[in-house]
Each structure stands twice: as structure tokens, then as C-alpha cells.
PyMOL commands that place a pseudoatom at each C-alpha (Angstrom):
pseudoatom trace, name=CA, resn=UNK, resi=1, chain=A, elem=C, hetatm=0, pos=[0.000, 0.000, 0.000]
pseudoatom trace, name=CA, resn=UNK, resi=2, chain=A, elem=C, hetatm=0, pos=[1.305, 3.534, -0.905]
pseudoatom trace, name=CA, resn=UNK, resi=3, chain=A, elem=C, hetatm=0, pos=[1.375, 6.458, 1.368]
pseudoatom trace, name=CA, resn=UNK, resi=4, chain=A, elem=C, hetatm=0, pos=[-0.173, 8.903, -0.101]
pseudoatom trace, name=CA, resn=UNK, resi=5, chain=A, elem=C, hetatm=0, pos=[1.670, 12.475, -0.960]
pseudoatom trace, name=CA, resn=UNK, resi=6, chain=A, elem=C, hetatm=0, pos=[0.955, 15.627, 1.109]
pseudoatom trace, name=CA, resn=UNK, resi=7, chain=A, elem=C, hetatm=0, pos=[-0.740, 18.525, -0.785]
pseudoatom trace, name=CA, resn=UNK, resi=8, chain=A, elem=C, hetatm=0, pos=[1.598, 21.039, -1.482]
pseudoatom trace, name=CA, resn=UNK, resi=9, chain=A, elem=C, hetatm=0, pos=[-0.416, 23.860, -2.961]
pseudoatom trace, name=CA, resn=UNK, resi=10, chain=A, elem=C, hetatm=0, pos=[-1.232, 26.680, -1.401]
pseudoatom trace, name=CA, resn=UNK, resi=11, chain=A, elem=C, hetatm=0, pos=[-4.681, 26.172, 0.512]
pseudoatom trace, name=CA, resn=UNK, resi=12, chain=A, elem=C, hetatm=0, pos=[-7.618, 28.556, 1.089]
pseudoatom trace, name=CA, resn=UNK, resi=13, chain=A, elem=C, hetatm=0, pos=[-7.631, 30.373, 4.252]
pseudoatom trace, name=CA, resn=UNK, resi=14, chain=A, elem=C, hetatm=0, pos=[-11.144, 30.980, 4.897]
pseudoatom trace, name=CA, resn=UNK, resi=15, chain=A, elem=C, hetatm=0, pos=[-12.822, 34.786, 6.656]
pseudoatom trace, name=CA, resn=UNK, resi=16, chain=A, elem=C, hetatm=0, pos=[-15.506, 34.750, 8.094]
pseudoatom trace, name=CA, resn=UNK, resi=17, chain=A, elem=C, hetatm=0, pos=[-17.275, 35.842, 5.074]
pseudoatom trace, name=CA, resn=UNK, resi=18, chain=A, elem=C, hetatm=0, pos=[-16.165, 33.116, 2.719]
pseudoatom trace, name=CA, resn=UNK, resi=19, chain=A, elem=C, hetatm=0, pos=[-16.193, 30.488, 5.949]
pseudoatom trace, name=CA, resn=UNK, resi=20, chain=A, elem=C, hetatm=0, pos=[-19.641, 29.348, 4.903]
pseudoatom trace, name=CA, resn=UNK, resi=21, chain=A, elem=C, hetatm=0, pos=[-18.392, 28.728, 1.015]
pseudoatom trace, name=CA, resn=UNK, resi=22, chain=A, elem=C, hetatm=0, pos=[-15.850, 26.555, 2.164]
pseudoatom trace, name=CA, resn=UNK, resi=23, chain=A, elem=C, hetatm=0, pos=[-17.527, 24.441, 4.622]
pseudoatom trace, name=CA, resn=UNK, resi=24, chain=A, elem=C, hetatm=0, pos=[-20.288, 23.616, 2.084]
pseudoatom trace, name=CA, resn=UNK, resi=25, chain=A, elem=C, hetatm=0, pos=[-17.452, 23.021, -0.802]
pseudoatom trace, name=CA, resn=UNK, resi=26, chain=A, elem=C, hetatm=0, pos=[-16.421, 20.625, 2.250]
pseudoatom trace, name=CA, resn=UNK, resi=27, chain=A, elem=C, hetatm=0, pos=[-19.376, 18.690, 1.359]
pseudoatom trace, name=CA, resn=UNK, resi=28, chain=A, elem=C, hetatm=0, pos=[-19.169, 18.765, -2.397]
pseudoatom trace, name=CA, resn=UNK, resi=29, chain=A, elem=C, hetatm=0, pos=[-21.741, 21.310, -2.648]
pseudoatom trace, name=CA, resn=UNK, resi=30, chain=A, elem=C, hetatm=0, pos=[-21.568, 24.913, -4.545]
pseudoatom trace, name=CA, resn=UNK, resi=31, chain=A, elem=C, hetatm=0, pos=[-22.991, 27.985, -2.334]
pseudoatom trace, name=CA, resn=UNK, resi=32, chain=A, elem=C, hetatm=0, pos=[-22.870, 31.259, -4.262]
pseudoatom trace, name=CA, resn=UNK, resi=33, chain=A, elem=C, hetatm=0, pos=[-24.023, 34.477, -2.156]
pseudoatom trace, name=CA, resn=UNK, resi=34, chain=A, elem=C, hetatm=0, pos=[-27.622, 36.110, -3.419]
pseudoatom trace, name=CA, resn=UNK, resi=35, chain=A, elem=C, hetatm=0, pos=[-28.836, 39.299, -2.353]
pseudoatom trace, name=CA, resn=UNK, resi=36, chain=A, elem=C, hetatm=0, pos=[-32.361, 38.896, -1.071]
pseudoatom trace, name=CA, resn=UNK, resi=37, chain=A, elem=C, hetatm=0, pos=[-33.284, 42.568, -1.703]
pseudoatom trace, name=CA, resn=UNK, resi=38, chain=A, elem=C, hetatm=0, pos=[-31.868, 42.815, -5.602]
pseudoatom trace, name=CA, resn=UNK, resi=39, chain=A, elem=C, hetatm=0, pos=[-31.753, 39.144, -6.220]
pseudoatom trace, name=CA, resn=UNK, resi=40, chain=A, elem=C, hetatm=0, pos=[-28.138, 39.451, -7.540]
pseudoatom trace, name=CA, resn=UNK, resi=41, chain=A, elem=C, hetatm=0, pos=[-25.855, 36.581, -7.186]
pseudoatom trace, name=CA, resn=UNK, resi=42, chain=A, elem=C, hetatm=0, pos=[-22.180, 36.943, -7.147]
pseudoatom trace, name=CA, resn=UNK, resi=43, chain=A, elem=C, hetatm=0, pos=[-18.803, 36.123, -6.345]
pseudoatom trace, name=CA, resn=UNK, resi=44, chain=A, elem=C, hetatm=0, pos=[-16.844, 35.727, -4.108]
pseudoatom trace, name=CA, resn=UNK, resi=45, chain=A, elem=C, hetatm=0, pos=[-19.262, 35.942, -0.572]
pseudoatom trace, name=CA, resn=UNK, resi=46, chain=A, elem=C, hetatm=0, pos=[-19.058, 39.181, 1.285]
pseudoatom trace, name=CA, resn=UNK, resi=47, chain=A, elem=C, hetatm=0, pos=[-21.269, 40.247, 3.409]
pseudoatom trace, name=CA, resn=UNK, resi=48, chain=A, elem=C, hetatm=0, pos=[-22.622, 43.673, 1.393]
pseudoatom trace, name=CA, resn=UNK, resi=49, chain=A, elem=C, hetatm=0, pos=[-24.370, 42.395, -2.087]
pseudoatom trace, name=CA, resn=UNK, resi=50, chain=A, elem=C, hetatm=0, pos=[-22.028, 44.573, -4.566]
pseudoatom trace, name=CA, resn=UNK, resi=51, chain=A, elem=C, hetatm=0, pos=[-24.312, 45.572, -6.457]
pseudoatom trace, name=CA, resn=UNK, resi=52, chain=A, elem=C, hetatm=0, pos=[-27.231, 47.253, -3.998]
pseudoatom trace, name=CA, resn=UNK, resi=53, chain=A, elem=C, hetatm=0, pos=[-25.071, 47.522, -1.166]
pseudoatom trace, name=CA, resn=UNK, resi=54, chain=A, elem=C, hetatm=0, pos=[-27.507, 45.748, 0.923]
pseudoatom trace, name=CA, resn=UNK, resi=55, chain=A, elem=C, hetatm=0, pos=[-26.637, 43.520, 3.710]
pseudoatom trace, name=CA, resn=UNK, resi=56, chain=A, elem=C, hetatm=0, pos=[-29.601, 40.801, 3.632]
pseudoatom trace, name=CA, resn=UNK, resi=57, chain=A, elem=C, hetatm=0, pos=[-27.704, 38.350, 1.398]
pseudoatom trace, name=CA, resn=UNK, resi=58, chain=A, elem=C, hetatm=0, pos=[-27.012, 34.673, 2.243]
pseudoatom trace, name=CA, resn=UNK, resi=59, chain=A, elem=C, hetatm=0, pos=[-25.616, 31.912, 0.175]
pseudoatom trace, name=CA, resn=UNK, resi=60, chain=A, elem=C, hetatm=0, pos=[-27.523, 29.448, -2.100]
pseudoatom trace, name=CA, resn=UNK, resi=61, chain=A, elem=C, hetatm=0, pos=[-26.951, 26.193, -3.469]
pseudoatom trace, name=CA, resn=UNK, resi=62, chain=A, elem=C, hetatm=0, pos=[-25.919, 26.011, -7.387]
pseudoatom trace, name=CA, resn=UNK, resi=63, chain=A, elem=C, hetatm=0, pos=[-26.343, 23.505, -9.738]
pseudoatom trace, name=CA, resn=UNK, resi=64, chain=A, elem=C, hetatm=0, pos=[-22.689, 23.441, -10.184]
pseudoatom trace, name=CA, resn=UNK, resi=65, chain=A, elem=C, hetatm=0, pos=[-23.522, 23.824, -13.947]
pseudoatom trace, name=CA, resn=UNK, resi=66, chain=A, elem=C, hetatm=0, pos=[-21.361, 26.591, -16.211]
pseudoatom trace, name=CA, resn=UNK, resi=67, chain=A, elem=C, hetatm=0, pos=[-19.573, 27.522, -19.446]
pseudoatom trace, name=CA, resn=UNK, resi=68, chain=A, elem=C, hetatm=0, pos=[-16.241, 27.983, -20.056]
pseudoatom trace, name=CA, resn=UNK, resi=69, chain=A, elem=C, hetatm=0, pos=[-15.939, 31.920, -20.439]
pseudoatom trace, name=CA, resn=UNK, resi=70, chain=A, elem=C, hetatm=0, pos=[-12.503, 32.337, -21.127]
pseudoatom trace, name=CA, resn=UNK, resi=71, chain=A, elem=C, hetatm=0, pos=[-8.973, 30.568, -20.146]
pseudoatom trace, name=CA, resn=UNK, resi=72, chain=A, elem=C, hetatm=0, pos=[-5.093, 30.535, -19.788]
pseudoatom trace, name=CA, resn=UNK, resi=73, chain=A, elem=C, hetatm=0, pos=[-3.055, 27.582, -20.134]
pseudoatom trace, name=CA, resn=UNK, resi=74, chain=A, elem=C, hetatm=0, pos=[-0.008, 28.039, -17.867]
pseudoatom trace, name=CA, resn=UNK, resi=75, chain=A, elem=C, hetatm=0, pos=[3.164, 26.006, -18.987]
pseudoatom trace, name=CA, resn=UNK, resi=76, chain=A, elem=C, hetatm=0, pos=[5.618, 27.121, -16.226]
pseudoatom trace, name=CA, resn=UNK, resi=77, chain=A, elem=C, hetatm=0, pos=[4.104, 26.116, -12.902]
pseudoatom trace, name=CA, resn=UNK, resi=78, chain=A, elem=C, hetatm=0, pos=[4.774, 27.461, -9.523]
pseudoatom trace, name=CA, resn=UNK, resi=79, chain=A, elem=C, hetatm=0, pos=[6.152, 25.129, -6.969]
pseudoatom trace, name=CA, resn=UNK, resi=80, chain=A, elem=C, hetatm=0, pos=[3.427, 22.867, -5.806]
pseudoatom trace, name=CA, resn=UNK, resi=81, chain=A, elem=C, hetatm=0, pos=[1.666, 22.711, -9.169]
pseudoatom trace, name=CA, resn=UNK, resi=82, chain=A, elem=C, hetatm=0, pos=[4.847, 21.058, -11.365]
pseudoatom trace, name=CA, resn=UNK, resi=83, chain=A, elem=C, hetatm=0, pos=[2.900, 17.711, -11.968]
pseudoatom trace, name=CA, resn=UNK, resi=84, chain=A, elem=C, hetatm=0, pos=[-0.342, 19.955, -13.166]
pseudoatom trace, name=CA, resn=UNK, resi=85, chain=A, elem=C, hetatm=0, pos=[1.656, 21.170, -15.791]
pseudoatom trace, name=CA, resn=UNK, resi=86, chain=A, elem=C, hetatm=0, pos=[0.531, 22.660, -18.114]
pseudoatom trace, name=CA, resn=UNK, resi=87, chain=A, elem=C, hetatm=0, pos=[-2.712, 23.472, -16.551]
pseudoatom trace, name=CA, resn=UNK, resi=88, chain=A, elem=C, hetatm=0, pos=[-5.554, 25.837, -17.568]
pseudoatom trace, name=CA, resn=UNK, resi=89, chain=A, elem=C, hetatm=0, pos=[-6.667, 28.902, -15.474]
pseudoatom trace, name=CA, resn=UNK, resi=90, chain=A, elem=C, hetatm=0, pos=[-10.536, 29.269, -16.478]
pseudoatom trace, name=CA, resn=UNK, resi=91, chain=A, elem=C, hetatm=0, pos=[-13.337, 31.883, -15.936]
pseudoatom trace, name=CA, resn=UNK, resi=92, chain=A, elem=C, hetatm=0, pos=[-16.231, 29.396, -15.252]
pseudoatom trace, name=CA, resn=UNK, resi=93, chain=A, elem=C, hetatm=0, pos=[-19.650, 31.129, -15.894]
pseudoatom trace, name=CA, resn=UNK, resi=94, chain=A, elem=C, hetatm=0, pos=[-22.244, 29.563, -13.793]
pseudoatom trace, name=CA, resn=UNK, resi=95, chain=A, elem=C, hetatm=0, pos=[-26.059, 28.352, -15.151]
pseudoatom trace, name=CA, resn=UNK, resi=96, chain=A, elem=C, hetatm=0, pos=[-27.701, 31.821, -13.382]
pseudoatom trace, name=CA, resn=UNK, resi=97, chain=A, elem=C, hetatm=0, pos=[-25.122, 33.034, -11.496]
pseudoatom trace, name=CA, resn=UNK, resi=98, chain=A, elem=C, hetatm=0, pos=[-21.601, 34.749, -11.325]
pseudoatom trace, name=CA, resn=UNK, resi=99, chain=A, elem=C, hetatm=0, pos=[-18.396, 34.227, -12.845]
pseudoatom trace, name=CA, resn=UNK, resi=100, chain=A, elem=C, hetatm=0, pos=[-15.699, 31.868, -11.037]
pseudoatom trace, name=CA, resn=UNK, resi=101, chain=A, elem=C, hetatm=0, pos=[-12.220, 31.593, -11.361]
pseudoatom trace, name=CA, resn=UNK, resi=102, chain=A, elem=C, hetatm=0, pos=[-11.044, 27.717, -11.363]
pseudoatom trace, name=CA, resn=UNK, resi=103, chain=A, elem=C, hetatm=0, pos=[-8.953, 24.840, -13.045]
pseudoatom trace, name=CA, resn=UNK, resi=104, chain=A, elem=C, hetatm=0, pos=[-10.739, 22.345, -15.465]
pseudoatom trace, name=CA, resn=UNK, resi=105, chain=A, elem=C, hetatm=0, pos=[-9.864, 18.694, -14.860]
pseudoatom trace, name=CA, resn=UNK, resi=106, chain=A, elem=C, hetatm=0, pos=[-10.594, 15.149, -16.653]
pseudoatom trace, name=CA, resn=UNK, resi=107, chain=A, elem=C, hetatm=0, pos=[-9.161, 16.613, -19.895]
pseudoatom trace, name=CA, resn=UNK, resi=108, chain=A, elem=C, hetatm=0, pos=[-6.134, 17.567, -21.410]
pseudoatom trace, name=CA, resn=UNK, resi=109, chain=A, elem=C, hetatm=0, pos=[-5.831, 21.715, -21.273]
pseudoatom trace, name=CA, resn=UNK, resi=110, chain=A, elem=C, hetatm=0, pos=[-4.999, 22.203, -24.839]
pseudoatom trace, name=CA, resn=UNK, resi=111, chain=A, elem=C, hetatm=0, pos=[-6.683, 24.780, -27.398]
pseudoatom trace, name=CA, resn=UNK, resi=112, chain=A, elem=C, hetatm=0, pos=[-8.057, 22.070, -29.208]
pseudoatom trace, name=CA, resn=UNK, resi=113, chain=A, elem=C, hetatm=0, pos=[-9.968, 20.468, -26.043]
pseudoatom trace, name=CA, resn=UNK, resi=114, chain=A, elem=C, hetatm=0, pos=[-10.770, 23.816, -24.086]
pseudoatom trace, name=CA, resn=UNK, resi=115, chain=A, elem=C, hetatm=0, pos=[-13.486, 25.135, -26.653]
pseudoatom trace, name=CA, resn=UNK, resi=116, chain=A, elem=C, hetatm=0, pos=[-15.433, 28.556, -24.965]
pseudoatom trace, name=CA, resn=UNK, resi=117, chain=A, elem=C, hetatm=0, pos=[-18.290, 28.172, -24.110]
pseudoatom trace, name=CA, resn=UNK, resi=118, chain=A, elem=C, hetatm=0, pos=[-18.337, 24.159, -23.345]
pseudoatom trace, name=CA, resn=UNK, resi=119, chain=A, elem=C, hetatm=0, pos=[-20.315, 22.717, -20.893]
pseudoatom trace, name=CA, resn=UNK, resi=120, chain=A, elem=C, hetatm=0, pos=[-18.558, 22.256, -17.293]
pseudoatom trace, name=CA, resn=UNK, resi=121, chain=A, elem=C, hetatm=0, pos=[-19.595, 21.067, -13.877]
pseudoatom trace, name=CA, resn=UNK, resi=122, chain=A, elem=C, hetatm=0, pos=[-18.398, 21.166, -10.799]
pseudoatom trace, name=CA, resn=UNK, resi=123, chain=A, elem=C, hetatm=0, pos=[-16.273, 18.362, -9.219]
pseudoatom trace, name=CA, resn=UNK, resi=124, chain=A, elem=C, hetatm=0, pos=[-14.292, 19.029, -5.689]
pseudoatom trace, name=CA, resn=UNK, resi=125, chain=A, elem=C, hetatm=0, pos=[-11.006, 18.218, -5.390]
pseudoatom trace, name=CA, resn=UNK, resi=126, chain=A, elem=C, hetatm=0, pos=[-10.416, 16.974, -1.842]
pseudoatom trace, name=CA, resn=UNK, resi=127, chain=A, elem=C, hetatm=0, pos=[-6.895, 18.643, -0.650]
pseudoatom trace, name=CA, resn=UNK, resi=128, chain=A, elem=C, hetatm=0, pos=[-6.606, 18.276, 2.765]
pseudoatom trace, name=CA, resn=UNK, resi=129, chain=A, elem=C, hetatm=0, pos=[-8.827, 15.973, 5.578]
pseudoatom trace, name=CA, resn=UNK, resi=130, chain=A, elem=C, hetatm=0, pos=[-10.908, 20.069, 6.485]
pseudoatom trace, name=CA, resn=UNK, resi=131, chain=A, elem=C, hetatm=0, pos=[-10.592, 21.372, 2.787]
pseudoatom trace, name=CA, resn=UNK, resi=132, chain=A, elem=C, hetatm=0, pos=[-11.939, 20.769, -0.493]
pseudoatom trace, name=CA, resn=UNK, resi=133, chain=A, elem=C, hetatm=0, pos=[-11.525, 22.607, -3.579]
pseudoatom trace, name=CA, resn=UNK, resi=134, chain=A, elem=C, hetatm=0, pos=[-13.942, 23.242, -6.389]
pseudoatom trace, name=CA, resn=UNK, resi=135, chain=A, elem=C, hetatm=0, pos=[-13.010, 22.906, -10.211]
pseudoatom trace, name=CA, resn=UNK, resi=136, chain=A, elem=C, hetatm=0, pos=[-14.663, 22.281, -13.414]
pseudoatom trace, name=CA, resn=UNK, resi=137, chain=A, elem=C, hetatm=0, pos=[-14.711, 19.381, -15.612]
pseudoatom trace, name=CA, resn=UNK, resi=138, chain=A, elem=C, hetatm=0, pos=[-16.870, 18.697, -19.221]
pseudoatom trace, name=CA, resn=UNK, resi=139, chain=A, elem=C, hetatm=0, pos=[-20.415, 18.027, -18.693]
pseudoatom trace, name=CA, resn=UNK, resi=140, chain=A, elem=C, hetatm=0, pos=[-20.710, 14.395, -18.502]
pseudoatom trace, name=CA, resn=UNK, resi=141, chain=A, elem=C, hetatm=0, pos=[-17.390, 13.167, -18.252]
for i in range(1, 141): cmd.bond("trace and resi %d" % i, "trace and resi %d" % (i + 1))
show_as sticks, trace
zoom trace
């Protein structure tokens, strides 16, 4: 049996405003923050909806379902993400909600595979025993 390798990318260090976010990411679940007086959604959670200024806003669950918006594909990795490489930085848009800033998995990051405006879902990637990360593969993969 192999002992598994300790995650050596940088981890989230949740506020009290984004605390909520990653507890239910924790349980493979997607909270994004609506405003109950505008109805905006939007990301990342803080406690003042940006765009009324209003402080009645609390997180709701998302499909998880989005498009791919727009990407990078970085070839020269930081220390911790060397075996990622090369690895796409993606602008997720959301089925009725915000924009999100991930990594798409279960495919090759090339040109030829990362194709705007494809259909992604969430997946969580679980880092640590307390922490799980969401990212985006293709619909139905």
C-alpha cells in the first residue's frame, strides 16, 4: 500500500465571510451568495451584495452547472503545481449566477480540447482531511 503524498499547494484560508463557502465546498456542494433585496448573485461571498449595497444576502446552493468563459493555459508552474503542468486557469460562468475563477480537470488543457463556451460542472477536489476545492470538468465526463 502507498502512502499517499501531502498537498503542497497553497490552501484557502477561509474569513468569516467566505467560511460558509468553504464548509459547504467541504461537502461537495456549490454555495454562491444572493442578495435577497436585488436578487443578484455573485462572487466571491461578502457580506454587502455589490451591487445594492444591501446587507440581507445569504448563500444558495448552485447547480454546479457553467460555461467555459474564457482561459489561460499556464506552462511554467509554480512550486506545488509542477505535476499539473501545463494546466488551464478558467473563468467558469455559472447556469444563473456569477463568474468563477477555477482549473478544469478530466481533460487535457490544450486549445483544441478547451473550446469557450463548453459545458462544465463542478467536481471538488479533496486537498486536505478540512478542505476541499472546487473545479470544473466537461459536462458528462
Amino acid at each position: 500500500m502507498s502512502e499517499q503524498q501531502p498537498y503542497r499547494k497553497p490552501l484557502p484560508a477561509p474569513t468569516p465571510e467566505t467560511q460558509e463557502f468553504w464548509d459547504k465546498a467541504r461537502q461537495h456542494e456549490l454555495w454562491v451568495p444572493r442578495c435577497n433585496a436585488c436578487g443578484h448573485t455573485y462572487f466571491p461571498p461578502r457580506f454587502i451584495c455589490p451591487e445594492c449595497l444591501s446587507r440581507d444576502v445569504a448563500l444558495t446552493r448552485h447547480s454546479g452547472n457553467g460555461t467555459l468563459h474564457s482561459y489561460m493555459i499556464n506552462h511554467r508552474a509554480p512550486p506545488g503545481f509542477e505535476e499539473d503542468a501545463p494546466y488551464a486557469i478558467a473563468v467558469i460562468q455559472l447556469d444563473d449566477g456569477p463568474r468563477i475563477m477555477s482549473n478544469i480537470v478530466g481533460i487535457e488543457n490544450t486549445p483544441e480540447n478547451l473550446v469557450l463556451d463548453m459545458a462544465l460542472e463542478v467536481t471538488f477536489e479533496d486537498a486536505v482531511e478540512d478542505v476541499s476545492i472546487p473545479k470544473w470538468k466537461p459536462a458528462g465526463a
